[in-house]
N, C-alpha and C positions, 0 to 999 in steps of 0.2 A: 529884321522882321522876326517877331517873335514866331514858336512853332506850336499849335495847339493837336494832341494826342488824344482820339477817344479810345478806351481802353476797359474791357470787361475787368471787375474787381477778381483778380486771383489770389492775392497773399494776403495774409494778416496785416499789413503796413499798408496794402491798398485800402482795405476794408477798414482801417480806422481811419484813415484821410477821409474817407467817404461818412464815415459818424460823427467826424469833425465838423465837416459841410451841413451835414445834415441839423445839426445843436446850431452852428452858424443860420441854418434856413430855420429854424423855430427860434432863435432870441429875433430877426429878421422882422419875421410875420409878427411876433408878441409886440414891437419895435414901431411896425408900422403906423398904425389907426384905431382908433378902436374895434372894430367888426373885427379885422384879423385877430384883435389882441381875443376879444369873444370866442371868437372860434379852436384858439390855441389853447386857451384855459378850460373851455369844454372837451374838446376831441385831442390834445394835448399837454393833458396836463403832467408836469416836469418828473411826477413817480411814472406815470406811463410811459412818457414817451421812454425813459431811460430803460424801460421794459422790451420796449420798442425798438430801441436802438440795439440793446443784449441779441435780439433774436433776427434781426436785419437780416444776415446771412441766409435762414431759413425761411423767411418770409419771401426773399425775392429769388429763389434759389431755381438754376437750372433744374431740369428743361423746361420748365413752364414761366421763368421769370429769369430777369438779370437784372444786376448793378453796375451802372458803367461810373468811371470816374474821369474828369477832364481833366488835361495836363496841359500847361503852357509851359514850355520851357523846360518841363522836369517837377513843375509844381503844382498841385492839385487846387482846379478854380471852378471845380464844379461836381456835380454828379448828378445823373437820376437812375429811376429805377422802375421796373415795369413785374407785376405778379398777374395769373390767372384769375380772370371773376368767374369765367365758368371754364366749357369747352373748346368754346369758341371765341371768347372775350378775355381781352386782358387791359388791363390798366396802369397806366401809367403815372407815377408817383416822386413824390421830393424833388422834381426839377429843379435845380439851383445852379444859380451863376454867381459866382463872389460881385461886390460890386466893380473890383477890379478888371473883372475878365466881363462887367455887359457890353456889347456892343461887339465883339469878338469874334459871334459867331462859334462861341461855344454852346449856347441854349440849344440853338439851330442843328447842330452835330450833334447833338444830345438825343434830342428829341427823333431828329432822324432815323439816328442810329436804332432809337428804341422800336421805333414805326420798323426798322425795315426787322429786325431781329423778333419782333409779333409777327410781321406777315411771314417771315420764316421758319416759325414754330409753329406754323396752322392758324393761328388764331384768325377770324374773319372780321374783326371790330375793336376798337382799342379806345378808351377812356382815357379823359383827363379833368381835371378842372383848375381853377385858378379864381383869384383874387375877382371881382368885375373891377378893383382900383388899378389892376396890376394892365394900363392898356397898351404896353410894349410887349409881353406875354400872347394877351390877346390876341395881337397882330400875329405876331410870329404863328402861331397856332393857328389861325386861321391861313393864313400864308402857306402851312402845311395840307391845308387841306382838310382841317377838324371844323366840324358842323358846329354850332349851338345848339344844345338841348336843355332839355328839364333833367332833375336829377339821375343819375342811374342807380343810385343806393338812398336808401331813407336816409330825409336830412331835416335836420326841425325848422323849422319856417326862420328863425333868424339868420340861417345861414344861407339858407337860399336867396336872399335878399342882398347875400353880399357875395356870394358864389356865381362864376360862370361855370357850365357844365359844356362839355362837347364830346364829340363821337367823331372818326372815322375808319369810313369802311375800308377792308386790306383785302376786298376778294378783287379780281382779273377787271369783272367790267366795271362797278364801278371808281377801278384804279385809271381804266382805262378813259373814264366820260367827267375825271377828274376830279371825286368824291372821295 
């Protein structure tokens, strides 16, 4: 049985495994359908994101954000990443599973991890969003415990069309009434 590792990004070798995945999760979504490929070519397009990829470190950077990276075995099959929207809000970002490692139960330790490492940094509310085509995503997400909602940052009406957006809360009760 293979071993899967989730593991905050510390070295420079972690952090390009993690840039890797990440150009893997944008050729993916460009890959998919058209609405994703829309959406990649607006809010990513390949001189951005590689701007985007340069400054990753600082973008998601302790104490207010992390980059974790999945490891099966010793090999890197996934990562996400979670940064500050305000004081109290943070968001959760690049979730990627190779398609080697779906079904795993790497997403799910992924995302975990990031829920529990927000609620442990203060944060009282954590974002996400995802594909509406992406309905194994969905699941799992919601499975966590993430509401549906409308946007939480301006989105221009073709992306909302293809966008799901969700929320969950990280305070005491509603952790405890299972929100």
């Amino acid at each position: 049985m293979s071993r899967l590792t989730i593991k905050p990004v510390t070295s420079a070798a972690d952090l390009a495994a993690v840039v890797a995945l990440c150009w893997a999760y944008r050729e993916f979504l460009f890959n998919f359908a058209p609405p994703e490929r829309r959406i990649v070519e607006t809010f990513y397009p390949q001189d951005k994101y590689a701007r985007l990829m340069a400054r990753l470190a600082e973008e998601h950077a302790r104490p207010r954000g992390i980059i974790l990276l999945a490891l099966r075995d010793g090999l890197p099959v996934g990562c996400g990443m979670s940064h500050a929207l305000s004081a109290t809000e943070s968001e959760i970002k690049r979730l990627y599973v190779t398609d080697a490692a779906r079904g795993s139960g790497a997403g799910r330790a992924l995302c975990q991890t990031l829920i529990d490492q927000a609620r442990s940094d203060g944060f009282e509310k954590v974002y996400l969003d995802t594909s509406i085509a992406f309905a194994p995503a969905r699941a799992l997400y919601q499975s966590l415990g993430f509401i549906e909602r409308g946007p939480y940052q301006p989105t221009p009406d073709f992306a909302r069309e293809a966008i799901c957006f969700y929320e969950k809360s990280l305070t005491d009760t509603d952790a405890a009434a299972g929100r």
